[in-house]
C-alpha positions in Angstrom: -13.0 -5.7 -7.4 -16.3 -5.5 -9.4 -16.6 -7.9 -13.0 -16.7 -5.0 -15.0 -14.0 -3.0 -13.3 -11.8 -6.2 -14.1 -12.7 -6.1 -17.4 -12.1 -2.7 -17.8 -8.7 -3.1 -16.6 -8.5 -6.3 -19.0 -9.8 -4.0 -22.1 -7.1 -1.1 -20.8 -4.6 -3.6 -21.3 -3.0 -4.2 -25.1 -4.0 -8.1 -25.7 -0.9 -9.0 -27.8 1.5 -7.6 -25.8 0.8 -8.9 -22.4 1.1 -12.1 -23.7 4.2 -11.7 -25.4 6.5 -14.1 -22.8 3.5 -15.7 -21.2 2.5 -19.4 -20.9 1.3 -21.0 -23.9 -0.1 -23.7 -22.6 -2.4 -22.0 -20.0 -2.7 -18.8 -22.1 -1.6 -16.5 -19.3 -0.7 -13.4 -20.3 3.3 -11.8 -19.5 1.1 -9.2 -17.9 -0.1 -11.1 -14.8 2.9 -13.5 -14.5 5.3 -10.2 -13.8 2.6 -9.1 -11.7 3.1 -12.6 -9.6 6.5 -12.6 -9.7 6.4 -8.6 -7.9 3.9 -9.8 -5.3 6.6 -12.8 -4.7 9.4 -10.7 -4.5 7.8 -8.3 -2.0 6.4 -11.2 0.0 10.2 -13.2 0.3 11.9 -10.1 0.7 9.6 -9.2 4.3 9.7 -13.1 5.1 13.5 -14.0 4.1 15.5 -11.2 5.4 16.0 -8.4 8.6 18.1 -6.0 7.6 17.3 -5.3 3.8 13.6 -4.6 4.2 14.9 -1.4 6.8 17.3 -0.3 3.4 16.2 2.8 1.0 16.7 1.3 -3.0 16.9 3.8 -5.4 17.7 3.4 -8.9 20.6 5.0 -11.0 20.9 5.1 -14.7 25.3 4.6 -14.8 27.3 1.8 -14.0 28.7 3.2 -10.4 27.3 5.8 -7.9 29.3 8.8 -7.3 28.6 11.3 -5.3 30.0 14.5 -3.2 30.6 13.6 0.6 30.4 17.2 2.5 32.9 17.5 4.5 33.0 20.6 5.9 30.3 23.7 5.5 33.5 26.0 4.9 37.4 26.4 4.1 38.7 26.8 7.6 37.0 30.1 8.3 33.1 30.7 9.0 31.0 32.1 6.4 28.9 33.6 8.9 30.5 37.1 10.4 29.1 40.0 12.3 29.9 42.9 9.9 29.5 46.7 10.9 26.9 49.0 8.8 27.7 48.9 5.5 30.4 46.3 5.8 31.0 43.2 3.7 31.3 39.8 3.7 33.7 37.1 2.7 31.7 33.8 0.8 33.5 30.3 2.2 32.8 28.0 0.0 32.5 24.3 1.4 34.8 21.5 1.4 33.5 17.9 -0.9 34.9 14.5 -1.1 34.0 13.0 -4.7 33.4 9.2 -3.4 32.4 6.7 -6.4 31.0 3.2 -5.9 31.2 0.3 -9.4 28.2 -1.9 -9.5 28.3 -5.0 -9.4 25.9 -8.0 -11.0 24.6 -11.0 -8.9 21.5 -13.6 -10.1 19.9 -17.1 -8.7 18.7 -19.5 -11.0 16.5 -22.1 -10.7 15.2 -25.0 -13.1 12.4 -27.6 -13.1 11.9 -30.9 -15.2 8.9 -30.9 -17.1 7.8 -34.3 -16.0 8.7 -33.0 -12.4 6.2 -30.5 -12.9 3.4 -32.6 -14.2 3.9 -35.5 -11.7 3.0 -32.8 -8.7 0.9 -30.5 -10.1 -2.0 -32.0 -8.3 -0.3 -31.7 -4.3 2.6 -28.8 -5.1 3.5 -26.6 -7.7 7.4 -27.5 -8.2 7.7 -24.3 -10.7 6.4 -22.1 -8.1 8.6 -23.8 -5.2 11.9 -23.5 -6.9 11.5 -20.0 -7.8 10.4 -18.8 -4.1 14.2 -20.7 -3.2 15.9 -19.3 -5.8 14.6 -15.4 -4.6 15.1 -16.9 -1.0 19.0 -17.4 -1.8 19.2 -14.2 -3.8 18.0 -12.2 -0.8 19.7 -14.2 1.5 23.1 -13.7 -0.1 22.3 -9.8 -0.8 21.5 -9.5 3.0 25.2 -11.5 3.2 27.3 -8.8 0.9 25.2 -6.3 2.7 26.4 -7.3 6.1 29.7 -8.9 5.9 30.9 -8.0 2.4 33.8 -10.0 0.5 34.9 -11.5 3.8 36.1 -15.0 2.2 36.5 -17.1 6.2 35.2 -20.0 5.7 32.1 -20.6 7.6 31.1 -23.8 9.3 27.7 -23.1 11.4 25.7 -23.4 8.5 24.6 -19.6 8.9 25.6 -18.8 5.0 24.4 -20.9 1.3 28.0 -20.7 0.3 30.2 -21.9 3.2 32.1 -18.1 3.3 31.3 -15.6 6.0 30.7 -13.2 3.1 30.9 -13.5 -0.5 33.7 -13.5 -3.2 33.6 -10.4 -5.6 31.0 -8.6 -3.4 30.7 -5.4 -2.5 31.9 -3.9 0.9 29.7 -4.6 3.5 29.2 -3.0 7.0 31.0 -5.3 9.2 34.7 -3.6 10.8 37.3 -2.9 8.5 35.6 -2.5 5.6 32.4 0.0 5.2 32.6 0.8 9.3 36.4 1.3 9.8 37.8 4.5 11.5 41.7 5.6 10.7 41.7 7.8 14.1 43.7 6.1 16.9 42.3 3.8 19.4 41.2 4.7 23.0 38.8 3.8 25.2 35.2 5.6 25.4 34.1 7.4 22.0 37.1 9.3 21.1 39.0 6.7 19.4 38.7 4.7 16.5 40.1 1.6 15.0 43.7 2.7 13.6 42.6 1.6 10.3 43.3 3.9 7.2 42.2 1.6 4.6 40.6 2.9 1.6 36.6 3.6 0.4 35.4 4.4 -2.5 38.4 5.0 -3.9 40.0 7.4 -1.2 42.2 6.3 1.9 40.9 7.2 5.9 42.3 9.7 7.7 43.4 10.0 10.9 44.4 14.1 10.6 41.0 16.4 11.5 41.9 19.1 9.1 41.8 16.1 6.0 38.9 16.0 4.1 39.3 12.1 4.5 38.7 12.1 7.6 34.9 12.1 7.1 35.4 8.5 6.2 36.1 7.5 9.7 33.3 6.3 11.8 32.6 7.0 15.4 33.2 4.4 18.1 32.2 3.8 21.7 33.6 1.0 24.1 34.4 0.4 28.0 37.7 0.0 27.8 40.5 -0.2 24.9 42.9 -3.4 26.0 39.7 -5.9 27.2 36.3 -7.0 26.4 33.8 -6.1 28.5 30.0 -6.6 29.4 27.5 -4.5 27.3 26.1 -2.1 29.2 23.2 0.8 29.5 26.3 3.6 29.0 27.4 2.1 25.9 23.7 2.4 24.1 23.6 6.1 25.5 27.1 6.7 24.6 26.6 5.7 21.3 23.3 7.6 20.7 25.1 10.9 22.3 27.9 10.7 19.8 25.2 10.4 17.0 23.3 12.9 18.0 26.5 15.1 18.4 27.6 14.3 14.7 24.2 15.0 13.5 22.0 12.3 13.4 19.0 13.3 16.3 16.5 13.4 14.1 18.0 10.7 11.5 16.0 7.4 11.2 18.5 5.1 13.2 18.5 1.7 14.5 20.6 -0.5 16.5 21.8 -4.0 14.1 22.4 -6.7 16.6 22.7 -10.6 16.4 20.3 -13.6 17.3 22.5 -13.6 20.5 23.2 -10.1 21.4 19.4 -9.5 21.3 18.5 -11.6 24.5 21.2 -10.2 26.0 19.7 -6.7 25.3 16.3 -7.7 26.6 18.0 -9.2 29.6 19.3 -5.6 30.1 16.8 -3.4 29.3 13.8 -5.4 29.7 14.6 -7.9 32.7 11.6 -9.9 33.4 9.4 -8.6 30.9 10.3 -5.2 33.2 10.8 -2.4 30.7 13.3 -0.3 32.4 13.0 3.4 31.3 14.0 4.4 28.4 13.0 0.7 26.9 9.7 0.0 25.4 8.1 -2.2 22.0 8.1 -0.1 19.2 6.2 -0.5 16.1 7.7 -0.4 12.6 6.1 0.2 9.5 4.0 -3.3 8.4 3.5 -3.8 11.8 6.1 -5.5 13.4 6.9 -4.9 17.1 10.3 -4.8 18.1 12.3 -3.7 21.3 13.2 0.0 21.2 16.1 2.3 23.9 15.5 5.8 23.3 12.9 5.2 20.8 15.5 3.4 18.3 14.3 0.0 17.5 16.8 -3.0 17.7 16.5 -5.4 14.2 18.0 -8.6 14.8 20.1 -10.6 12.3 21.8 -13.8 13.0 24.4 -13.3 10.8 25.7 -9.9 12.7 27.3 -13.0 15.2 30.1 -12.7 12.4 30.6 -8.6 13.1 33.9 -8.4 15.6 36.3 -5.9 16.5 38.6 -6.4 19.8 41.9 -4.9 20.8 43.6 -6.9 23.5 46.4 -3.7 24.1 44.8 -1.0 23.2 46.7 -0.4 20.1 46.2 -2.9 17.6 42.9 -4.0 16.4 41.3 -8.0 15.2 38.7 -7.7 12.9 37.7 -10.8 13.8 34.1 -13.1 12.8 32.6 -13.2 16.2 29.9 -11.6 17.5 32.2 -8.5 19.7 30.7 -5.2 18.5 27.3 -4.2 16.8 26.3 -0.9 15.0 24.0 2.6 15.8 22.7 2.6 12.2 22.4 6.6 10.7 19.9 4.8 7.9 18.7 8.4 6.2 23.0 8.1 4.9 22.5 4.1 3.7 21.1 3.0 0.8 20.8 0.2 -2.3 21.3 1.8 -5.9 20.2 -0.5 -8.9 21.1 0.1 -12.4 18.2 1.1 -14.2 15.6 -0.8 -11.8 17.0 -4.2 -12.3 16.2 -5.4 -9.0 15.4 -8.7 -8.2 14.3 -8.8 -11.7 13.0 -12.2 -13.2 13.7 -13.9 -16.7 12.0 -16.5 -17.6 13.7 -19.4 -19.4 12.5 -22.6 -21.6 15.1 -25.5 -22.2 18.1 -25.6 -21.5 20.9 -23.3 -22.9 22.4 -26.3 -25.1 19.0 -26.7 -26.7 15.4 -25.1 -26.4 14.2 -28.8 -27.0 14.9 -29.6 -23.9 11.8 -30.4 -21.8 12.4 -27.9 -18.3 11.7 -24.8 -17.4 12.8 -22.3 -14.9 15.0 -19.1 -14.9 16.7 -16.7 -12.9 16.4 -13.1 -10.9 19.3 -10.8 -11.5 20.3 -7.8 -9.7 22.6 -5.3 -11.3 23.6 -2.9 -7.9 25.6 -1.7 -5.2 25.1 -1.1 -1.6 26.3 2.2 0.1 26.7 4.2 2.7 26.6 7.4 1.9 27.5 9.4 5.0 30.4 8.2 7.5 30.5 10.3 10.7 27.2 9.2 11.7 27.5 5.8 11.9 28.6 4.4 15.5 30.3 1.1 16.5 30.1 -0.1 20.0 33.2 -2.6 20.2 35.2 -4.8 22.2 32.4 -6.6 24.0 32.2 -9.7 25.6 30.5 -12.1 23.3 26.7 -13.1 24.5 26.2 -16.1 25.9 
């Protein structure tokens, strides 16, 4: 940029107010530390993370999300008829399930002495440092809730900040059982589902067709229903047929896998460095190049080695933390809702909370949110694998 189209920019801006918040001992404006702060956020957030960078945020102005699941396009009886000349017709009107989903607030704070700060400014910025963790827990823990919810297991691998599989007072997550759960009975291939009529978004799974509830239930796909098998080519098509079926063809969709699970897959599809076809690199938006089957790219998160679901009898089903079953993402039907665009938002802070005498600074980035999926039917679960090795 030019020196006078800076200084444009610099005139265009109001003088007082962009310092209001700003550092008074370098004189640097509010203005360009927010503007620092957003170029951080954007940078952890593609660095930190796999899965939320691949998630839609929007922002709502109410303290929950509710919307109208479709459930059906009519009552029963097609409102589409051939009629004779000068006949009539009969309007069906369709069939909603008003679904509602409570935010929920989360932060990460972060705190530096000021004689820590002075003693390093000349090798490291400690200020700087402590804020980049502090946004690299809060995306770290978001892509936690995100995946595996308020699943309180206690964790030992040292995969999680907090020592839980997922994270108390969340919200629902995608792993089995709570976002991607299925009330229809369990069988083997992609009729079934996972006998599990909890409740979403304040109404209860159904197994019974004709119930609007039963748009809550996922679709699942697996070799067999009483034992865990291999992954294999026929589960990934299986699982992109019922998509397609349910109405996801032209959806943006992507296969969620683990650290694990992802050599495995390029083991299978890609033997050797050997695409097989139907396999090939894809590239995403920013660039990134990532294994694709059918033109739907696999992302790879190494906390999805906590997303199980096995049934040793073909009845009953474990929810269980190991890595057994991995989703077909519909990802046009999943999105993040903050409140009023508090996202990651930062807030700076000057002493401590006893007393602003006190010689640190720091402060904190607060979400106020809540992850969704909006859409049921078109999200797939391929189940009751053999874990990788």
């Amino acid at each position: 940029m030019s020196s006078d189209a800076y200084l444009q920019i610099r005139t265009a801006l109001d003088s007082t107010t962009e310092r209001v918040g700003g550092d008074q001992r370098t004189d640097i404006g509010a203005v360009f530390i927010l503007k620092d702060i957003d170029r951080m956020v954007r940078e952890v957030r593609n660095k930190t993370v796999d899965f939320i960078p691949h998630v839609a945020r929007r922002s709502m102005r109410q303290l929950a999300y509710i919307w109208n699941l479709e459930t059906n396009i009519n009552d029963g009886t097609s409102k589409t008829a051939v009629y004779s000349d000068g006949g009539t017709g009969t309007p069906r009107p369709n069939r909603y399930l008003q679904l509602f989903a409570p935010a929920i607030s989360y932060r990460s704070d972060y705190e530096v002495t000021g004689i820590t700060i002075a003693a390093s400014a000349s090798y490291w910025d400690a200020l700087d440092r402590e804020a980049r963790s502090a946004l690299q827990s809060h995306l770290l823990t978001e892509e936690q809730m995100f995946l595996l919810g308020d699943d309180a297991t206690a964790e030992s691998a040292g995969l999680t900040l907090n020592a839980q599989i997922g994270v108390t007072d969340s919200f629902l997550g995608l792993k089995p059982g709570q976002l991607l759960s299925s009330a229809k009975t369990i069988s083997a291939g992609t009729d079934g589902g996972f006998a599990d009529s909890s409740t979403v978004y304040g109404s209860q799974r159904s197994s019974t067709v004709t119930d609007r509830q039963f748009s809550l239930n996922v679709q699942t796909v697996n070799t067999a229903a009483n034992a865990q098998n291999p992954l294999s080519v026929k589960n990934l098509n299986s699982a992109i047929t019922v998509s397609n079926i349910a109405g996801a063809k032209n959806a943006r969709r992507l296969f969620l896998v683990s650290e694990h699970r992802m050599d495995e897959i390029s083991d299978l599809i890609a033997p050797q460095g050997r695409y097989v076809v139907g396999a090939r690199m894809q590239e995403l938006d920013g660039g990134m190049s990532v294994l694709s089957w059918k033109n739907i790219p696999f992302i790879a998160s190494r906390l999805m080695t906590y997303f199980g679901a096995t049934s040793s009898n073909g009845s009953s089903i474990v929810f269980g933390d190991t890595d057994t079953a991995f989703p077909l993402l519909d990802m046009d039907n999943i999105s993040f809702y903050s409140v009023n665009g508090v996202d990651a938002r930062h807030v700076p802070v000057m002493g401590a909370d006893a007393s602003q005498r006190s010689d640190v600074e720091g402060g904190w980035f607060k979400t106020y949110g809540i992850f969704v999926v909006e859409k049921f039917n078109t999200q797939v679960v391929i189940w009751n694998l053999e874990t990788p090795n």
